[in-house]
N, C-alpha and C positions, 0 to 999 in steps of 0.2 A: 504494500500500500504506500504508493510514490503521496506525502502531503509537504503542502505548504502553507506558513502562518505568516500572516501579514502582521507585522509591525511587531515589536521587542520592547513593548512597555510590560506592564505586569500583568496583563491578561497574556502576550500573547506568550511572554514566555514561562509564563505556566502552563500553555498548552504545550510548549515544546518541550517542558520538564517532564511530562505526565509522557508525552508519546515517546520522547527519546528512551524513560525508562522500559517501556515495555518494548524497543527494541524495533520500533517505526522507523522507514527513511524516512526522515522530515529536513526542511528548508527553512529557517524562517528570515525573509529580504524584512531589510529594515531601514528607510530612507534616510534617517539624520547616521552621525557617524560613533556614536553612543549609545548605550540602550537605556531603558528607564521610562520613555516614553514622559507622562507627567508624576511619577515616583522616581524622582534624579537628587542624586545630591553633589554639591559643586564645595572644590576645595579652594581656597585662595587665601596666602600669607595667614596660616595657622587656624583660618576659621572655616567651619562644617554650614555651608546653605544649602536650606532644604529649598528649590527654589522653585518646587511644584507641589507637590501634596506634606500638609504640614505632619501628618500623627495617624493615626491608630485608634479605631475606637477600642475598646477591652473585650470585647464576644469578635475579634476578627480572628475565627477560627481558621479559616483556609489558610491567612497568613501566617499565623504563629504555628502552626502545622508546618507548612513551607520552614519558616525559620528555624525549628528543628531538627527538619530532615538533613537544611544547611549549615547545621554549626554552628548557627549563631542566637540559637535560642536565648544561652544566657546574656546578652548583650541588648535587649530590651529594656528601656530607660524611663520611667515615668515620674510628671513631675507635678505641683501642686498647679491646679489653675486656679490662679489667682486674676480676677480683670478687674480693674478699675474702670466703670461708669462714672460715668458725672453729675456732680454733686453740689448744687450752689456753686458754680464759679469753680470748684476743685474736682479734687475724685475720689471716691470712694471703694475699696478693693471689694468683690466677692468671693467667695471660692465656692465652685463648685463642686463638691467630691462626692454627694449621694449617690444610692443606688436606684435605678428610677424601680425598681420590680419591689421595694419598698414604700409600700404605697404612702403609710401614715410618716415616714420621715420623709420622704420627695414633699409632702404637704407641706408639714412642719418648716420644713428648711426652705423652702419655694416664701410663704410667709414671712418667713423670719428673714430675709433676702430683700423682701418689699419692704417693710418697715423699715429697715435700716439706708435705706438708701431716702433720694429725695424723690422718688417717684412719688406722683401725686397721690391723696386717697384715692382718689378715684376711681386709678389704675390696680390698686394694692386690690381694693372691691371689684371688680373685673377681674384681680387674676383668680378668684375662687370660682368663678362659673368655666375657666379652662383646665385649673391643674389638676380636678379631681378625674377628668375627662384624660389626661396624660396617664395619670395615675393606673386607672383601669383598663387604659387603654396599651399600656407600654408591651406587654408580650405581644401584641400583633403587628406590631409597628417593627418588625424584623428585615435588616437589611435583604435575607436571601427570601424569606419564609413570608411573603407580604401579604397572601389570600384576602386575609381576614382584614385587612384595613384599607381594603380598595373601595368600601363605602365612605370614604376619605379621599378619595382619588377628585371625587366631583369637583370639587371646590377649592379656591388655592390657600393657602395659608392665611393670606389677609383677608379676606372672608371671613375664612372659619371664626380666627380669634375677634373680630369683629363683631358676627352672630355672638359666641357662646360669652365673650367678653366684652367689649368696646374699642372703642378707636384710641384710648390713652395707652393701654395697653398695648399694643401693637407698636405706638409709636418709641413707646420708653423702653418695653422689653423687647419682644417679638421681631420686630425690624433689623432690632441689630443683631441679635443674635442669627437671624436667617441670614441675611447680610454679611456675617462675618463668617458664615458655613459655607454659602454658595458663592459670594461674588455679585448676588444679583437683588432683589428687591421683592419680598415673598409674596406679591403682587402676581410673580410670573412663574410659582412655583404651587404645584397641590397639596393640602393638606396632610396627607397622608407623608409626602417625603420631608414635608418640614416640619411637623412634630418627630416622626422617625430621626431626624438629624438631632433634634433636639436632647428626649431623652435615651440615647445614645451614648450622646457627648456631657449629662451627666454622669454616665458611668466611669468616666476617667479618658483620658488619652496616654498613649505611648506614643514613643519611637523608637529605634536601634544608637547607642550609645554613639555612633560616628557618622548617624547620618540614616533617615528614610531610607535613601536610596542606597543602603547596604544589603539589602533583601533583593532588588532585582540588580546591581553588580552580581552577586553571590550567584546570582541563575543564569545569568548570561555568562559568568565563568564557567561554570558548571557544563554550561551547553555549547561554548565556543566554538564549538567546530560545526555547529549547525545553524549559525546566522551569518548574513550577508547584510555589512552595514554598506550605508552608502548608495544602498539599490532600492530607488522606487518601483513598484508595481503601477502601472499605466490601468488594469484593466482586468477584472478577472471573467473568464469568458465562462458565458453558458450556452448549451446546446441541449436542446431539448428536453430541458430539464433536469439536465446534468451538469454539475463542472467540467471542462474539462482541461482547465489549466488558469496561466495567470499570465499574462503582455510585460515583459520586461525589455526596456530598451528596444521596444517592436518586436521582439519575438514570444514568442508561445513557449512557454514551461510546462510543460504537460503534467498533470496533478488526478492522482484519484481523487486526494481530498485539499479543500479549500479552508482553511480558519481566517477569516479577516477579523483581528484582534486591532480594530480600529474604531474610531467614531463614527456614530448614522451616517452623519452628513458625510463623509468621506467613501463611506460605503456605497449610498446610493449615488454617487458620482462615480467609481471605480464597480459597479457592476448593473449596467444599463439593464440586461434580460431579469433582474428579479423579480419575480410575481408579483403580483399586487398585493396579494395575504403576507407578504413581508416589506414590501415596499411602504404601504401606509401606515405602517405601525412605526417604521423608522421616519416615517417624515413627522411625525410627533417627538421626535426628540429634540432639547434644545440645547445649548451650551450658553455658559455667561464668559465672559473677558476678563481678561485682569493685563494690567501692566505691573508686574510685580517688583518693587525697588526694595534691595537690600542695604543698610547703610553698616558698615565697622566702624565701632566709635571706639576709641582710648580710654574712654571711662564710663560708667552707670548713665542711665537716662531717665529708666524709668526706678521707681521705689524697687528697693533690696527685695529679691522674690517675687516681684510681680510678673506674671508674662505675659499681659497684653492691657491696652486700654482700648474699650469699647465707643464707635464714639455712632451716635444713632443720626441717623438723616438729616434729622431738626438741626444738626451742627452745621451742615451744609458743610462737610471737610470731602475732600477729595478721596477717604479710603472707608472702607468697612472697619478696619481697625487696625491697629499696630500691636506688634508681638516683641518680644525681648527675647531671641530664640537660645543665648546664653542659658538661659535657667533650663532647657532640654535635657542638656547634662554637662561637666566639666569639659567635654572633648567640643564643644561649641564656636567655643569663643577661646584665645589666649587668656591669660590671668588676669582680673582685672578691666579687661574687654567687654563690651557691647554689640550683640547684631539685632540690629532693629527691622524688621520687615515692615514693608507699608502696601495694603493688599488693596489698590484703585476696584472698583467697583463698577456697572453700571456704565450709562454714560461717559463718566470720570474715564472710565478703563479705554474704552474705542477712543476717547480723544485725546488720551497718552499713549496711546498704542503708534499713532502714528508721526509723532513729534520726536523730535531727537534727543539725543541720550543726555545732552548735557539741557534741555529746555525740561524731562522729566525729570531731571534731577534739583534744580531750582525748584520749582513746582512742587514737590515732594518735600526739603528743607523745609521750604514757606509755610507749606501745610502743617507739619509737625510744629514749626516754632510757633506757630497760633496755641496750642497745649504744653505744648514744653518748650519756653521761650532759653533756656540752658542747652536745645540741640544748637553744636557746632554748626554755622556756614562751610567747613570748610572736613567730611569726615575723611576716616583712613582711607576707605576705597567705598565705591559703588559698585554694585551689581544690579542688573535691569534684565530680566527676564520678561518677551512680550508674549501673554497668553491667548491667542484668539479665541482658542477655547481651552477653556479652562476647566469649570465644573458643569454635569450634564447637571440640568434643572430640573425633569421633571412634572414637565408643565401639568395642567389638567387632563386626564385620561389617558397619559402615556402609559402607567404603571397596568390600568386598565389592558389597554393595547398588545402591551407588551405580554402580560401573562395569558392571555387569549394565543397570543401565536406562540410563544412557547408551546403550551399543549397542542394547540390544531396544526400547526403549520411550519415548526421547526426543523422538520426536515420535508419542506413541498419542495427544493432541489437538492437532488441526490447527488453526494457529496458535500454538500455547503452545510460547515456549520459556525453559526455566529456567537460572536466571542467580544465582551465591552461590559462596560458599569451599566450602561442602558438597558441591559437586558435585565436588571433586580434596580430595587430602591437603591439607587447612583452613591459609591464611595468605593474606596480600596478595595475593599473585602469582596464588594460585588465581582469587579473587575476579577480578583485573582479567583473566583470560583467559578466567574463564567470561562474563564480556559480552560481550567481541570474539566468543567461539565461536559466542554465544547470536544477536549480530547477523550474521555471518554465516551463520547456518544459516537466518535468515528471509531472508535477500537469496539466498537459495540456492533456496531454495522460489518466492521470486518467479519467480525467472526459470526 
Protein backbone atom coordinates (compact mmCIF):
# COMPACT_ATOMS: atom_id res chain seq x y z
CA UNK A 1 0.00 0.00 0.00
CA UNK A 2 2.02 2.94 -1.81
CA UNK A 3 0.53 6.29 0.67
CA UNK A 4 1.12 9.72 0.91
CA UNK A 5 0.59 12.52 3.69
CA UNK A 6 0.32 15.95 2.80
CA UNK A 7 1.91 18.21 5.14
CA UNK A 8 4.20 17.47 8.42
CA UNK A 9 2.41 19.51 11.18
CA UNK A 10 1.02 17.37 13.82
CA UNK A 11 -1.62 15.76 12.33
CA UNK A 12 0.19 14.77 9.47
CA UNK A 13 2.92 13.37 11.01
CA UNK A 14 1.13 11.27 13.25
CA UNK A 15 -0.36 9.77 10.42
CA UNK A 16 3.01 8.85 9.32
CA UNK A 17 4.16 7.62 12.81
CA UNK A 18 1.17 5.26 13.13
CA UNK A 19 1.71 3.94 9.25
CA UNK A 20 5.48 3.82 9.31
CA UNK A 21 5.19 1.75 12.50
CA UNK A 22 3.04 -0.92 11.10
CA UNK A 23 5.47 -1.15 8.39
CA UNK A 24 3.55 1.00 5.26
CA UNK A 25 5.54 2.76 2.33
CA UNK A 26 4.48 6.05 3.09
CA UNK A 27 5.76 9.63 1.68
CA UNK A 28 4.96 12.54 3.41
CA UNK A 29 5.84 16.05 0.92
CA UNK A 30 5.95 18.95 3.19
CA UNK A 31 6.11 22.54 1.54
CA UNK A 32 7.88 24.93 4.14
CA UNK A 33 11.55 23.47 4.98
CA UNK A 34 10.72 22.57 8.79
CA UNK A 35 8.17 20.51 10.01
CA UNK A 36 5.77 21.49 12.86
CA UNK A 37 3.26 22.92 10.74
CA UNK A 38 1.46 25.41 13.50
CA UNK A 39 3.05 23.37 16.64
CA UNK A 40 6.81 24.88 15.98
CA UNK A 41 9.16 26.08 18.24
CA UNK A 42 11.91 28.62 17.38
CA UNK A 43 15.25 29.15 19.09
CA UNK A 44 17.13 32.52 19.08
CA UNK A 45 20.03 33.94 21.51
CA UNK A 46 19.09 31.58 24.45
CA UNK A 47 15.23 31.93 24.39
CA UNK A 48 12.43 28.99 23.40
CA UNK A 49 9.40 30.68 21.02
CA UNK A 50 6.50 28.88 20.98
CA UNK A 51 5.57 30.92 17.96
CA UNK A 52 2.32 28.87 16.94
CA UNK A 53 0.29 26.82 19.34
CA UNK A 54 0.92 28.10 22.97
CA UNK A 55 0.14 24.62 25.46
CA UNK A 56 -1.62 21.65 26.03
CA UNK A 57 -4.80 21.24 27.46
CA UNK A 58 -4.55 18.29 30.43
CA UNK A 59 -7.07 15.34 28.93
CA UNK A 60 -4.79 15.74 25.50
CA UNK A 61 -4.57 12.16 25.57
CA UNK A 62 -3.26 11.23 21.88
CA UNK A 63 -0.59 13.80 22.63
CA UNK A 64 0.80 12.74 25.92
CA UNK A 65 0.53 9.16 24.52
CA UNK A 66 2.65 10.32 21.42
CA UNK A 67 5.04 11.82 24.09
CA UNK A 68 5.68 8.78 25.80
CA UNK A 69 6.10 6.59 23.15
CA UNK A 70 8.99 9.43 22.37
CA UNK A 71 10.89 9.81 25.39
CA UNK A 72 9.86 12.75 26.31
CA UNK A 73 7.11 12.17 28.45
CA UNK A 74 8.89 13.22 31.58
CA UNK A 75 9.74 16.66 30.17
CA UNK A 76 6.01 18.05 30.33
CA UNK A 77 6.17 21.60 32.13
CA UNK A 78 3.01 23.11 33.69
CA UNK A 79 2.66 26.26 35.16
CA UNK A 80 0.21 28.58 37.28
CA UNK A 81 -2.04 30.65 35.01
CA UNK A 82 -2.17 33.44 36.51
CA UNK A 83 -3.99 36.77 34.10
CA UNK A 84 -4.27 39.91 35.05
CA UNK A 85 -7.61 41.65 33.99
CA UNK A 86 -8.26 45.03 34.40
CA UNK A 87 -9.09 46.74 37.34
CA UNK A 88 -9.96 50.58 37.83
CA UNK A 89 -7.15 51.88 35.92
CA UNK A 90 -4.63 48.80 37.04
CA UNK A 91 -4.97 44.97 37.07
CA UNK A 92 -5.96 42.46 38.93
CA UNK A 93 -4.37 38.69 38.63
CA UNK A 94 -6.61 35.56 38.49
CA UNK A 95 -5.63 32.18 38.53
CA UNK A 96 -7.26 29.71 37.17
CA UNK A 97 -6.49 26.02 38.34
CA UNK A 98 -10.14 24.31 38.94
CA UNK A 99 -11.23 21.39 37.73
CA UNK A 100 -14.37 22.01 35.57
CA UNK A 101 -15.82 18.14 36.19
CA UNK A 102 -16.02 19.62 39.71
CA UNK A 103 -19.11 21.01 39.55
CA UNK A 104 -19.77 22.92 43.12
CA UNK A 105 -15.82 24.25 43.01
CA UNK A 106 -15.93 25.53 39.15
CA UNK A 107 -19.09 27.46 40.87
CA UNK A 108 -17.47 28.46 43.88
CA UNK A 109 -14.33 29.74 42.33
CA UNK A 110 -16.16 31.17 38.93
CA UNK A 111 -17.86 33.59 41.83
CA UNK A 112 -15.20 34.19 43.84
CA UNK A 113 -13.31 35.23 40.47
CA UNK A 114 -16.21 37.94 39.93
CA UNK A 115 -16.38 39.43 43.03
CA UNK A 116 -12.83 40.17 43.38
CA UNK A 117 -12.27 41.77 40.22
CA UNK A 118 -14.17 45.01 39.15
CA UNK A 119 -16.49 43.40 36.90
CA UNK A 120 -19.68 45.02 37.38
CA UNK A 121 -22.74 43.59 39.46
CA UNK A 122 -24.24 43.01 36.81
CA UNK A 123 -22.11 40.91 35.19
CA UNK A 124 -21.03 38.91 38.50
CA UNK A 125 -25.58 38.33 38.35
CA UNK A 126 -25.27 37.11 34.79
CA UNK A 127 -22.49 34.82 35.33
CA UNK A 128 -24.95 32.55 37.54
CA UNK A 129 -27.43 31.84 34.62
CA UNK A 130 -24.18 30.59 32.46
CA UNK A 131 -21.72 28.80 34.96
CA UNK A 132 -24.04 26.24 36.21
CA UNK A 133 -24.85 25.55 32.40
CA UNK A 134 -20.79 24.85 32.13
CA UNK A 135 -20.85 23.06 35.01
CA UNK A 136 -23.31 20.21 33.94
CA UNK A 137 -22.51 20.64 30.91
CA UNK A 138 -18.48 20.13 30.81
CA UNK A 139 -18.38 16.05 30.18
CA UNK A 140 -19.91 16.74 26.78
CA UNK A 141 -18.06 19.50 25.80
CA UNK A 142 -15.06 16.92 24.70
CA UNK A 143 -12.46 17.85 22.26
CA UNK A 144 -12.70 14.29 20.38
CA UNK A 145 -16.14 12.85 21.84
CA UNK A 146 -18.42 16.10 20.96
CA UNK A 147 -22.07 14.17 20.18
CA UNK A 148 -23.65 15.38 22.97
CA UNK A 149 -23.00 19.20 22.79
CA UNK A 150 -23.90 19.62 19.08
CA UNK A 151 -27.34 21.02 20.43
CA UNK A 152 -24.69 23.91 21.14
CA UNK A 153 -23.46 23.82 17.79
CA UNK A 154 -26.61 26.27 16.76
CA UNK A 155 -25.60 29.32 18.14
CA UNK A 156 -22.32 31.19 18.50
CA UNK A 157 -20.99 31.89 21.67
CA UNK A 158 -22.15 35.48 21.94
CA UNK A 159 -25.42 34.51 21.71
CA UNK A 160 -25.41 31.97 23.99
CA UNK A 161 -23.97 33.93 26.91
CA UNK A 162 -26.17 36.72 25.80
CA UNK A 163 -29.55 34.46 26.16
CA UNK A 164 -28.43 32.53 29.27
CA UNK A 165 -26.59 35.72 30.80
CA UNK A 166 -26.29 39.29 29.38
CA UNK A 167 -24.38 41.46 27.36
CA UNK A 168 -21.83 42.66 30.56
CA UNK A 169 -20.81 39.54 30.76
CA UNK A 170 -19.80 38.73 27.52
CA UNK A 171 -18.06 41.82 27.20
CA UNK A 172 -16.00 41.62 30.61
CA UNK A 173 -15.59 37.94 30.70
CA UNK A 174 -16.51 35.84 27.78
CA UNK A 175 -14.89 38.10 24.84
CA UNK A 176 -11.71 37.88 26.05
CA UNK A 177 -11.34 34.88 27.14
CA UNK A 178 -12.78 33.42 23.52
CA UNK A 179 -10.43 36.02 22.02
CA UNK A 180 -7.50 35.13 23.61
CA UNK A 181 -8.25 31.06 22.69
CA UNK A 182 -9.09 31.62 19.07
CA UNK A 183 -7.74 34.99 17.72
CA UNK A 184 -11.19 35.81 16.66
CA UNK A 185 -14.35 37.58 18.32
CA UNK A 186 -16.95 34.70 19.74
CA UNK A 187 -19.34 36.45 17.43
CA UNK A 188 -17.86 34.14 14.79
CA UNK A 189 -17.58 31.01 16.71
CA UNK A 190 -20.54 28.24 18.02
CA UNK A 191 -21.32 27.70 21.33
CA UNK A 192 -20.59 24.44 21.67
CA UNK A 193 -16.52 25.08 20.75
CA UNK A 194 -16.22 28.01 22.84
CA UNK A 195 -17.40 26.85 26.09
CA UNK A 196 -15.60 23.42 25.19
CA UNK A 197 -12.23 25.81 24.92
CA UNK A 198 -13.32 27.32 27.87
CA UNK A 199 -13.73 24.61 30.53
CA UNK A 200 -10.88 22.81 29.06
CA UNK A 201 -8.52 25.53 29.67
CA UNK A 202 -9.60 25.44 33.28
CA UNK A 203 -8.36 22.25 33.74
CA UNK A 204 -4.75 23.60 33.50
CA UNK A 205 -2.22 23.84 30.57
CA UNK A 206 1.04 22.39 29.79
CA UNK A 207 3.91 22.26 27.58
CA UNK A 208 7.25 20.25 26.98
CA UNK A 209 10.12 21.85 29.12
CA UNK A 210 12.19 23.26 25.64
CA UNK A 211 9.41 24.11 23.77
CA UNK A 212 5.62 22.88 22.17
CA UNK A 213 7.32 22.15 19.22
CA UNK A 214 9.47 19.27 20.91
CA UNK A 215 6.72 16.66 20.29
CA UNK A 216 6.48 17.18 16.43
CA UNK A 217 10.63 17.76 16.10
CA UNK A 218 10.69 14.20 18.03
CA UNK A 219 8.21 12.70 15.14
CA UNK A 220 9.67 14.12 12.30
CA UNK A 221 13.01 12.74 13.70
CA UNK A 222 11.74 9.69 14.25
CA UNK A 223 10.22 9.43 10.77
CA UNK A 224 13.07 11.39 8.78
CA UNK A 225 13.43 9.22 6.05
CA UNK A 226 9.84 9.49 5.02
CA UNK A 227 9.36 13.33 4.52
CA UNK A 228 10.12 15.52 1.78
CA UNK A 229 10.47 19.09 2.82
CA UNK A 230 10.40 21.60 0.55
CA UNK A 231 7.92 19.86 -1.81
CA UNK A 232 4.41 21.30 -2.55
CA UNK A 233 1.63 19.05 -3.73
CA UNK A 234 -0.16 21.05 -6.60
CA UNK A 235 -3.17 18.70 -6.80
CA UNK A 236 -4.36 15.49 -5.59
CA UNK A 237 -6.12 13.60 -8.26
CA UNK A 238 -9.35 11.69 -8.26
CA UNK A 239 -10.72 9.31 -10.73
CA UNK A 240 -13.72 7.80 -10.38
CA UNK A 241 -13.88 7.89 -7.11
CA UNK A 242 -10.74 6.94 -6.24
CA UNK A 243 -7.36 8.59 -5.50
CA UNK A 244 -5.15 7.96 -7.54
CA UNK A 245 -2.07 9.85 -6.69
CA UNK A 246 -0.86 13.59 -5.95
CA UNK A 247 0.77 16.41 -8.85
CA UNK A 248 4.12 17.31 -7.72
CA UNK A 249 6.11 19.73 -9.75
CA UNK A 250 3.53 18.47 -12.66
CA UNK A 251 3.96 15.18 -12.22
CA UNK A 252 1.64 12.37 -10.97
CA UNK A 253 2.97 10.27 -7.70
CA UNK A 254 0.94 7.58 -7.95
CA UNK A 255 -0.60 6.69 -4.28
CA UNK A 256 -3.08 3.89 -3.18
CA UNK A 257 -3.70 6.19 -0.35
CA UNK A 258 -4.01 9.99 0.13
CA UNK A 259 -3.89 11.76 3.84
CA UNK A 260 -4.20 15.54 3.33
CA UNK A 261 -3.07 16.44 6.88
CA UNK A 262 -3.85 20.16 5.87
CA UNK A 263 -6.47 22.90 6.37
CA UNK A 264 -10.24 22.89 4.59
CA UNK A 265 -9.52 25.74 2.66
CA UNK A 266 -6.34 24.28 1.38
CA UNK A 267 -7.94 21.05 0.69
CA UNK A 268 -10.62 22.03 -1.33
CA UNK A 269 -8.37 24.04 -3.57
CA UNK A 270 -5.78 21.11 -3.88
CA UNK A 271 -8.55 18.52 -4.72
CA UNK A 272 -11.18 19.92 -7.34
CA UNK A 273 -13.01 16.05 -8.00
CA UNK A 274 -14.29 15.91 -4.04
CA UNK A 275 -17.80 15.13 -3.78
CA UNK A 276 -20.07 17.21 -2.50
CA UNK A 277 -20.85 15.20 1.00
CA UNK A 278 -17.34 16.24 1.71
CA UNK A 279 -16.87 19.30 -0.03
CA UNK A 280 -19.61 21.35 1.93
CA UNK A 281 -19.00 20.34 5.17
CA UNK A 282 -15.32 21.63 4.50
CA UNK A 283 -16.44 24.98 3.14
CA UNK A 284 -17.96 25.54 6.68
CA UNK A 285 -14.60 25.62 8.08
CA UNK A 286 -13.16 28.99 9.16
CA UNK A 287 -9.72 30.16 10.36
CA UNK A 288 -8.89 33.42 12.34
CA UNK A 289 -5.35 35.51 11.78
CA UNK A 290 -2.91 36.44 13.97
CA UNK A 291 0.33 38.55 13.31
CA UNK A 292 2.19 37.17 16.17
CA UNK A 293 5.16 39.42 17.70
CA UNK A 294 7.44 38.19 20.08
CA UNK A 295 9.44 40.72 22.09
CA UNK A 296 13.03 39.40 24.44
CA UNK A 297 13.29 41.90 27.13
CA UNK A 298 16.47 42.13 29.78
CA UNK A 299 14.30 42.27 32.59
CA UNK A 300 10.51 41.49 34.15
CA UNK A 301 7.52 43.24 32.57
CA UNK A 302 4.94 41.87 33.61
CA UNK A 303 4.27 41.15 37.85
CA UNK A 304 6.62 38.18 39.34
CA UNK A 305 4.44 34.81 38.19
CA UNK A 306 2.15 36.28 36.09
CA UNK A 307 1.69 34.84 32.46
CA UNK A 308 -0.49 36.96 30.79
CA UNK A 309 -2.72 40.11 30.98
CA UNK A 310 -6.17 39.98 29.40
CA UNK A 311 -7.08 42.91 27.92
CA UNK A 312 -11.13 42.65 26.48
CA UNK A 313 -12.27 44.63 23.29
CA UNK A 314 -13.70 47.74 25.33
CA UNK A 315 -9.75 48.60 25.43
CA UNK A 316 -9.72 48.85 21.94
CA UNK A 317 -5.69 47.48 22.10
CA UNK A 318 -4.51 45.86 19.16
CA UNK A 319 -4.14 42.15 20.75
CA UNK A 320 -6.28 39.55 22.58
CA UNK A 321 -3.75 39.45 25.10
CA UNK A 322 -0.12 39.24 26.00
CA UNK A 323 1.74 36.28 27.62
CA UNK A 324 5.04 36.24 29.75
CA UNK A 325 6.00 32.80 28.14
CA UNK A 326 9.36 32.81 30.66
CA UNK A 327 7.19 31.51 33.46
CA UNK A 328 6.47 28.15 30.98
CA UNK A 329 9.41 26.88 32.43
CA UNK A 330 13.29 27.93 33.24
CA UNK A 331 14.43 26.79 29.78
CA UNK A 332 12.28 29.88 28.25
CA UNK A 333 13.93 32.69 28.62
CA UNK A 334 17.84 33.36 29.86
CA UNK A 335 18.14 34.35 33.73
CA UNK A 336 16.43 37.10 34.56
CA UNK A 337 14.80 37.48 30.87
CA UNK A 338 11.58 38.30 29.41
CA UNK A 339 9.58 36.97 26.38
CA UNK A 340 6.55 38.78 25.91
CA UNK A 341 4.15 37.56 23.19
CA UNK A 342 1.42 39.86 21.61
CA UNK A 343 -1.38 37.79 19.87
CA UNK A 344 -3.01 40.65 17.16
CA UNK A 345 -6.45 39.41 16.74
CA UNK A 346 -9.38 40.11 14.30
CA UNK A 347 -9.08 42.86 12.07
CA UNK A 348 -5.88 44.19 14.00
CA UNK A 349 -4.37 40.79 12.72
CA UNK A 350 -5.11 41.15 8.46
CA UNK A 351 -3.88 44.71 8.87
CA UNK A 352 -0.49 43.78 10.58
CA UNK A 353 -0.27 40.88 8.55
CA UNK A 354 0.40 42.95 5.73
CA UNK A 355 2.64 45.81 6.85
CA UNK A 356 6.26 45.53 7.53
CA UNK A 357 8.31 44.05 10.12
CA UNK A 358 9.63 47.11 11.46
CA UNK A 359 5.87 49.36 11.14
CA UNK A 360 4.54 45.90 13.26
CA UNK A 361 6.96 46.21 15.47
CA UNK A 362 6.28 50.19 16.48
CA UNK A 363 2.72 49.33 16.47
CA UNK A 364 3.04 46.48 18.97
CA UNK A 365 5.79 48.74 21.59
CA UNK A 366 2.91 51.45 21.39
CA UNK A 367 0.31 49.05 22.20
CA UNK A 368 1.99 47.40 25.15
CA UNK A 369 3.36 50.88 26.57
CA UNK A 370 -0.45 52.17 26.69
CA UNK A 371 -0.55 49.15 29.90
CA UNK A 372 2.87 49.00 30.62
CA UNK A 373 4.34 52.27 30.05
CA UNK A 374 8.16 50.48 31.64
CA UNK A 375 8.15 48.35 28.16
CA UNK A 376 11.53 49.39 26.54
CA UNK A 377 11.35 51.32 22.88
CA UNK A 378 14.04 49.72 22.14
CA UNK A 379 13.92 45.27 23.02
CA UNK A 380 16.75 42.55 22.75
CA UNK A 381 15.21 41.15 19.43
CA UNK A 382 11.84 40.74 17.78
CA UNK A 383 10.38 37.89 16.26
CA UNK A 384 7.15 38.39 13.96
CA UNK A 385 5.56 35.37 12.83
CA UNK A 386 2.51 36.13 10.15
CA UNK A 387 -0.43 33.65 10.75
CA UNK A 388 -3.03 33.66 7.84
CA UNK A 389 -4.58 31.17 9.55
CA UNK A 390 -4.18 30.55 12.46
CA UNK A 391 -6.92 28.82 14.76
CA UNK A 392 -9.90 26.84 12.98
CA UNK A 393 -13.12 28.67 14.51
CA UNK A 394 -15.67 26.62 14.39
CA UNK A 395 -18.37 28.78 13.07
CA UNK A 396 -22.13 27.70 13.48
CA UNK A 397 -22.99 24.17 12.31
CA UNK A 398 -19.58 23.15 11.33
CA UNK A 399 -19.10 20.70 14.27
CA UNK A 400 -22.74 19.78 13.07
CA UNK A 401 -21.31 19.14 9.46
CA UNK A 402 -18.55 17.69 10.39
CA UNK A 403 -19.67 14.61 12.51
CA UNK A 404 -22.54 13.85 9.89
CA UNK A 405 -19.75 13.20 7.30
CA UNK A 406 -17.56 11.46 9.54
CA UNK A 407 -20.13 8.77 9.98
CA UNK A 408 -21.94 8.93 6.30
CA UNK A 409 -19.22 9.98 4.06
CA UNK A 410 -15.65 9.46 5.22
CA UNK A 411 -14.73 7.25 3.08
CA UNK A 412 -17.24 8.25 -0.35
CA UNK A 413 -13.50 8.35 -2.07
CA UNK A 414 -11.70 5.33 -1.82
CA UNK A 415 -8.52 5.88 -0.61
CA UNK A 416 -8.81 9.47 0.73
CA UNK A 417 -8.65 9.87 4.18
CA UNK A 418 -8.90 13.23 5.89
CA UNK A 419 -6.70 14.34 8.56
CA UNK A 420 -6.84 18.21 10.55
CA UNK A 421 -8.35 19.81 13.82
CA UNK A 422 -11.53 20.54 11.60
CA UNK A 423 -12.48 17.33 11.74
CA UNK A 424 -13.36 17.30 16.01
CA UNK A 425 -13.87 20.43 18.27
CA UNK A 426 -10.58 22.42 16.73
CA UNK A 427 -7.19 22.23 19.15
CA UNK A 428 -3.92 20.17 19.33
CA UNK A 429 -5.38 17.04 20.48
CA UNK A 430 -7.81 17.15 17.68
CA UNK A 431 -5.27 17.59 15.10
CA UNK A 432 -2.85 14.61 16.53
CA UNK A 433 -5.91 12.05 16.79
CA UNK A 434 -7.30 12.96 13.41
CA UNK A 435 -3.88 11.37 11.97
CA UNK A 436 -3.69 8.21 14.01
CA UNK A 437 -7.63 7.97 13.20
CA UNK A 438 -6.97 8.97 9.45
CA UNK A 439 -3.93 6.14 9.57
CA UNK A 440 -5.72 3.67 10.97
CA UNK A 441 -8.79 3.63 8.98
CA UNK A 442 -6.33 3.01 5.74
CA UNK A 443 -4.55 0.15 7.56
CA UNK A 444 -8.17 -0.89 8.08
CA UNK A 445 -9.16 -0.81 4.60
CA UNK A 446 -5.83 -2.61 3.63
CA UNK A 447 -6.41 -5.49 5.33
Amino acid sequence: MKTVVIGAGIAGLTAVHTLKKAGVDVVCFERDDVPGGRVVSARRDGFIMDVGAQFFFKNYQTCYALADELGIGNQKSQWTFRVGFPDRGGWRPVVATTNPREIVQTFAETMYFLQGTSIPFKARLQAMGVVPTLASRSRDLDFIDFDQALDLDHETLADFVIRKGGRELLEYLFQSVASTMTLEQPEKMSAAYGLGLLVNMIGGLTTFQHGIGTITERLAERNAACIRYGTKVEKIVIEDGKVKGVEVGGALVEADVVIPAITATRLLKMAPGLPETIRQPLEKVTYSACCHVIFALPGPLLPEGWYALSTPRMLKALVSGYTNNAVKSPYYAPSKCTQISCFTYDHYAHALNEQSDEEVKRALIKDLQRFMPHMPDEPLFTEIRRWREAVCLAPTGMLTAMARMKKQHYRDVKGLYLAGEYLNMPSVESAAKSGSVAAQAALSARN
